[in-house]
C-alpha positions in Angstrom: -23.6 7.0 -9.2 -23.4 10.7 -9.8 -23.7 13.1 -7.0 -23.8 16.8 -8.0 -23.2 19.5 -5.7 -24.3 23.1 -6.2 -23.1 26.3 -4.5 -23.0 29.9 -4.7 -23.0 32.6 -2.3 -27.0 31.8 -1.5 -27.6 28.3 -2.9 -26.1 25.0 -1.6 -27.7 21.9 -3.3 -27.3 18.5 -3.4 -28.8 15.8 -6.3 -27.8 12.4 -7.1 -29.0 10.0 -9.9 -27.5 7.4 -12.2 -29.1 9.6 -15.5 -25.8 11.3 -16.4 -28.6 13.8 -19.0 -31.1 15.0 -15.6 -27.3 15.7 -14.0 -26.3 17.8 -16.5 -29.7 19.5 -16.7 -29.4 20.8 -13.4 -25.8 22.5 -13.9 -26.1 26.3 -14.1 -23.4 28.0 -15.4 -24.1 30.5 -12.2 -23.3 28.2 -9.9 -19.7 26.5 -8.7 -20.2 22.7 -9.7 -18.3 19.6 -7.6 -19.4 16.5 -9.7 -18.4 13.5 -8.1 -18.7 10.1 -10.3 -18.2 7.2 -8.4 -18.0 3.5 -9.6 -19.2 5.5 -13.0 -17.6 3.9 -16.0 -20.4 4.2 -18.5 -17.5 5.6 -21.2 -20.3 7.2 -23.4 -21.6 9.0 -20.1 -18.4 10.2 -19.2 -17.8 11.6 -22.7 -20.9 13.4 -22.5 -19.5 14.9 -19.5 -16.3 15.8 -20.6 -18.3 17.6 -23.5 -20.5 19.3 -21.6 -18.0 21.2 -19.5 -15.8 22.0 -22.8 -13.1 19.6 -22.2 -10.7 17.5 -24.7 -12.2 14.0 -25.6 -9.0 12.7 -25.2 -9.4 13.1 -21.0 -11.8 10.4 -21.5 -9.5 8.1 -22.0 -7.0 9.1 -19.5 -9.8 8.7 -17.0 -10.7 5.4 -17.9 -6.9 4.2 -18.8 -5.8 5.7 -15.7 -2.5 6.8 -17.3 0.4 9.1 -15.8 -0.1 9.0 -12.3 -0.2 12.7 -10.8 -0.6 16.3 -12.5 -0.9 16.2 -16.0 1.2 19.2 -18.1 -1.1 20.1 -20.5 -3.5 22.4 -18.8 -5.0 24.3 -21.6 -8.4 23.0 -21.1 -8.2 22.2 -17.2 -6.2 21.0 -14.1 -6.0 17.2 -14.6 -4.9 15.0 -11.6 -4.8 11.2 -11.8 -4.4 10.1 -7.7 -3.9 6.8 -6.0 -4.4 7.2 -2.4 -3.6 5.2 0.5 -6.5 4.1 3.7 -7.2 2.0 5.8 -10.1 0.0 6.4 -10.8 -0.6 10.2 -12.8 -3.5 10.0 -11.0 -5.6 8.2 -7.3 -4.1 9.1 -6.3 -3.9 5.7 -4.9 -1.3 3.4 -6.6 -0.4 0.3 -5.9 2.1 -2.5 -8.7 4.3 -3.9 -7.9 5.5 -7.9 -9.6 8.0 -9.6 -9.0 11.6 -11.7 -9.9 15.1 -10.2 -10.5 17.6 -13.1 -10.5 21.5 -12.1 -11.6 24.2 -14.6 -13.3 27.4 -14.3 -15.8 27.0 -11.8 -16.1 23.5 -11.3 -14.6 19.9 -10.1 -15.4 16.7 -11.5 -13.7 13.7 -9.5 -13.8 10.4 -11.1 -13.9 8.0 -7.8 -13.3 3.8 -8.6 -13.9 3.2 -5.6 -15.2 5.5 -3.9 -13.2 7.9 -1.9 -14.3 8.1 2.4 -12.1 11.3 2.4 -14.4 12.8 -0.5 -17.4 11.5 1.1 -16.9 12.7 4.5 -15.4 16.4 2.7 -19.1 16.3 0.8 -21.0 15.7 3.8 -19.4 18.6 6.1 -19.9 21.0 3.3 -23.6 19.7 3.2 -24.0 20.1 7.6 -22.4 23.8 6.6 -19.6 23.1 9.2 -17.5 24.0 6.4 -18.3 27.2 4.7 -17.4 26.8 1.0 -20.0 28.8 -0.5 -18.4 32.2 -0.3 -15.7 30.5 -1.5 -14.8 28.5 -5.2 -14.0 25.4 -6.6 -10.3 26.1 -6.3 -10.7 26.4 -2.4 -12.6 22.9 -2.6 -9.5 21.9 -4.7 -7.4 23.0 -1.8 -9.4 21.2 0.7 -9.5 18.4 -1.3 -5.6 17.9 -1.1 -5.6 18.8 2.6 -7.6 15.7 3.1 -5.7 13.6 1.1 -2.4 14.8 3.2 -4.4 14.3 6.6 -5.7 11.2 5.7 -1.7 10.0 5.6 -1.3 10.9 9.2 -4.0 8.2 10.2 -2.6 5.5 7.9 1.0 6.3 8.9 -0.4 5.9 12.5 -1.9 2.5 11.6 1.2 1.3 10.2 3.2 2.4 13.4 1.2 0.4 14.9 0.9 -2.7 13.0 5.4 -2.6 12.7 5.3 -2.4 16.8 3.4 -5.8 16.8 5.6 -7.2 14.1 8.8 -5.8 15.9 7.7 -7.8 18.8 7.7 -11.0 16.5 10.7 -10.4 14.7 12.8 -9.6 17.9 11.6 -12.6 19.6 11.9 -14.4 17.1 9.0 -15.9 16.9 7.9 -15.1 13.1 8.1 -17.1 9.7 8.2 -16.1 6.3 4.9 -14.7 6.6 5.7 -12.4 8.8 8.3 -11.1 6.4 5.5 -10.7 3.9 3.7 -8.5 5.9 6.4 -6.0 6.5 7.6 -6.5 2.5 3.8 -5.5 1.8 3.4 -3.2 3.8 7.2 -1.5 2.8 5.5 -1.7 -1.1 2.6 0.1 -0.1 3.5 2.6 1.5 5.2 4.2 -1.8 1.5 5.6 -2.7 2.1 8.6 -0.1 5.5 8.9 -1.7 4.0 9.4 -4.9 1.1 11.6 -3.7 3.4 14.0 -2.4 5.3 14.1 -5.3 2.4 15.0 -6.9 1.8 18.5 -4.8 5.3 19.2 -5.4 4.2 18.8 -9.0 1.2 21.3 -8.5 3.5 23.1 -6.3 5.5 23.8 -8.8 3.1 24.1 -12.0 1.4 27.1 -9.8 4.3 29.3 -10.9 3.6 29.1 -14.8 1.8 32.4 -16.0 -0.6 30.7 -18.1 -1.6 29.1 -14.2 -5.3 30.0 -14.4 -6.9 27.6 -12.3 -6.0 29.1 -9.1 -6.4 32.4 -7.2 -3.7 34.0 -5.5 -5.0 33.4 -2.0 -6.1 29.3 -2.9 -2.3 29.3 -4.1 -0.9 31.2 -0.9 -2.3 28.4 1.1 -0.9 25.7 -1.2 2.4 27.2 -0.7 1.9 28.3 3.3 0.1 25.1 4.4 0.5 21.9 2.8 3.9 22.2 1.9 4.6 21.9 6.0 2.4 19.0 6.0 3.8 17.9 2.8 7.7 17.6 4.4 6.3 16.6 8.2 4.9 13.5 6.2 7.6 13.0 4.1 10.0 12.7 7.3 7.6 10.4 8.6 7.6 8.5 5.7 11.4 8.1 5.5 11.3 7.1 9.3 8.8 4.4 8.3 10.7 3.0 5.5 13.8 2.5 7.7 12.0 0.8 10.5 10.6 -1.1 7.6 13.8 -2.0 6.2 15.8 -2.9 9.8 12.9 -5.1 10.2 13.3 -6.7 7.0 16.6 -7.3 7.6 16.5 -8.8 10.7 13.7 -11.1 9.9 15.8 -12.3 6.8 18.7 -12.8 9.5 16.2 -15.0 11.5 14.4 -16.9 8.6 18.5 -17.7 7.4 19.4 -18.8 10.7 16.3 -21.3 11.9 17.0 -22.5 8.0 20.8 -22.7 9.1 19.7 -24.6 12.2 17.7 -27.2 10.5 20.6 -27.9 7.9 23.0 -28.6 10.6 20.6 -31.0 12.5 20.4 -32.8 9.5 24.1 -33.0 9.0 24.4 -34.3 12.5 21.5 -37.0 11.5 23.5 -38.1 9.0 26.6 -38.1 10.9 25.5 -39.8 13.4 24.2 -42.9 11.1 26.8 -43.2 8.8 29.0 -45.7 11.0 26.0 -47.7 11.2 25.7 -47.1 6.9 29.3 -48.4 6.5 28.2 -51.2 8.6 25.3 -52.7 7.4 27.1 -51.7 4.3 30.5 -53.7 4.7 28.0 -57.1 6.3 26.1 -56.4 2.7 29.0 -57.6 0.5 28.3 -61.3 0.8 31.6 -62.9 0.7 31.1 -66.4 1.2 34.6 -66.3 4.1 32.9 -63.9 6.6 33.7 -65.5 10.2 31.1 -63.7 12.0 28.7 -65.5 9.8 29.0 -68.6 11.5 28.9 -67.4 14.7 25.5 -67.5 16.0 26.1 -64.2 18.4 27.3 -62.3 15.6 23.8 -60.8 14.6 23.3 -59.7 18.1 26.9 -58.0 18.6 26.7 -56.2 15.4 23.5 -54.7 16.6 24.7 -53.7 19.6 27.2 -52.2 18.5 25.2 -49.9 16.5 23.2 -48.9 19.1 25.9 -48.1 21.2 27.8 -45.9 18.3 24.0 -44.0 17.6 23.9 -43.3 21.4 27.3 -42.5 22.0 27.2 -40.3 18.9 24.1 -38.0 20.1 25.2 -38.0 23.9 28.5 -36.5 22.4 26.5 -34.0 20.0 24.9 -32.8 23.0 27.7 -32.5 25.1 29.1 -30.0 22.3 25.8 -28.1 22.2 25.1 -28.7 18.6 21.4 -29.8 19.1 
């Protein structure tokens, strides 16, 4: 689906279609452009995209590769950005990672969404209600917001995992988990390296904004790069670090536990076997079939023997209790 959004000072439109030739129709060269493709992967489409707005072919295939996660260095034709972001889904509690590419040039922003993005769709539909006023504004300030999101979007996931690790502390210090719940946390730990890398990736920018040949941004869009996100860039990045410890500890003590109950059934087994190997060596030694065994005449020598191996067996696990090994 292609959803194309128009805006200058006076004009804010919206159209969406599938026909990648009426999109491209409706672009003025007047007007700033936000393309968003999502779940779009007709590769002759997209090339007629990329053509359209004057772009190498060769970002064709790094949209549909997906190569070299973050800001790409040559920016002679644009400001190329493969993301992987990290949400949440709240009705199924599960964590999910939305890939695409975000391309910014002069005057417009084409984001390549597989799937698509909630944080995109929910920026899309403010500047649509007018709640957010982009229109006396450009496409690098929507590039700005766009990011803003993305970092915002980490405080509610962070949150999420907070508290998904309080109900797995509760299990782990109990110790009333298994090796699933080790899995969870292990997942969860792996994960969680997405945010790493996405704000690695506006350290990137961060740092690409310096070059001269920079075009892509104004002055005041890169003033609030460098004033605002890079304090939500190191608040996160402290919260991150705090997660991955909790993380780890966890790990570490449910390995401690998992070793221990598996510590625990290895010695009950031991004692098991202790405690019948008299009765091994016995039925063991009346096996041999000498033909001069006394006890074989004896017509309460059966009896005895039994006996006597019930009374070692019990004698054996009253005394393994009394020592506290079971």
């Amino acid at each position: 689906m292609l959803i194309l959004l128009t805006f200058s000072q006076n004009h804010l439109e919206v159209f969406t279609s599938w026909d990648v030739n009426a999109v491209l129709e409706r672009i003025s060269s007047s007007d700033n452009i936000w393309l968003r493709c999502i779940q779009f992967r007709d590769r002759t489409a997209i090339a007629k995209i990329i053509q359209h707005f004057g772009l190498k072919p060769s970002r064709v295939d790094m949209i549909f590769n997906h190569c070299h996660m973050g800001i790409d260095e040559d920016i002679e034709d644009c400001l190329f950005d493969n993301y992987e972001i990290l949400t949440h889904q709240k009705q199924n509690r599960e964590f999910e990672v939305a890939r695409g590419s975000i391309v910014v040039g002069s005057k417009f922003i084409i984001t390549f969404e597989i799937p698509e993005v909630k944080i995109l769709s929910t920026l899309s539909s403010n500047i649509q209600k007018r709640t957010i006023d982009i229109q006396h504004l450009g496409t690098d300030y929507l590039f700005y917001l766009i990011f803003k999101d993305i970092l915002n979007n980490y405080y509610t996931v962070f949150d999420y995992i907070s508290i998904q690790l309080d109900d797995l502390e509760d299990e782990v210090l109990e110790n009333s988990g298994d090796e699933s719940t080790y899995q969870k946390i292990a997942a969860m730990r792996q994960s969680t390296r997405f945010g790493r890398r996405n704000f690695q990736n506006i350290k990137s920018l961060l740092a690409m904004m310096n070059y001269e040949d920079f075009q892509w941004l104004s002055q005041p869009v890169k003033e609030l790069f460098n004033q605002e996100l890079v304090h939500h860039i190191d608040k996160l990045s402290q919260e991150y670090q705090s997660l991955r410890v909790w993380m780890s500890e966890l790990m570490e003590i449910q390995r401690d536990n998992i070793a221990s109950k598996t510590s625990e059934r290895i010695n009950r087994l031991t004692i098991l076997s202790t405690v019948f190997l008299p009765i091994t060596f016995i039925s063991g030694f009346y096996g041999m079939n000498f033909k001069y065994m006394p006890e074989l005449d004896q017509p309460w020598a059966y009896p005895t023997v039994i006996t006597i191996m019930v009374l070692i067996v019990i004698s054996s696990i009253l005394y393994v209790k009394k020592q506290r090994w079971l």
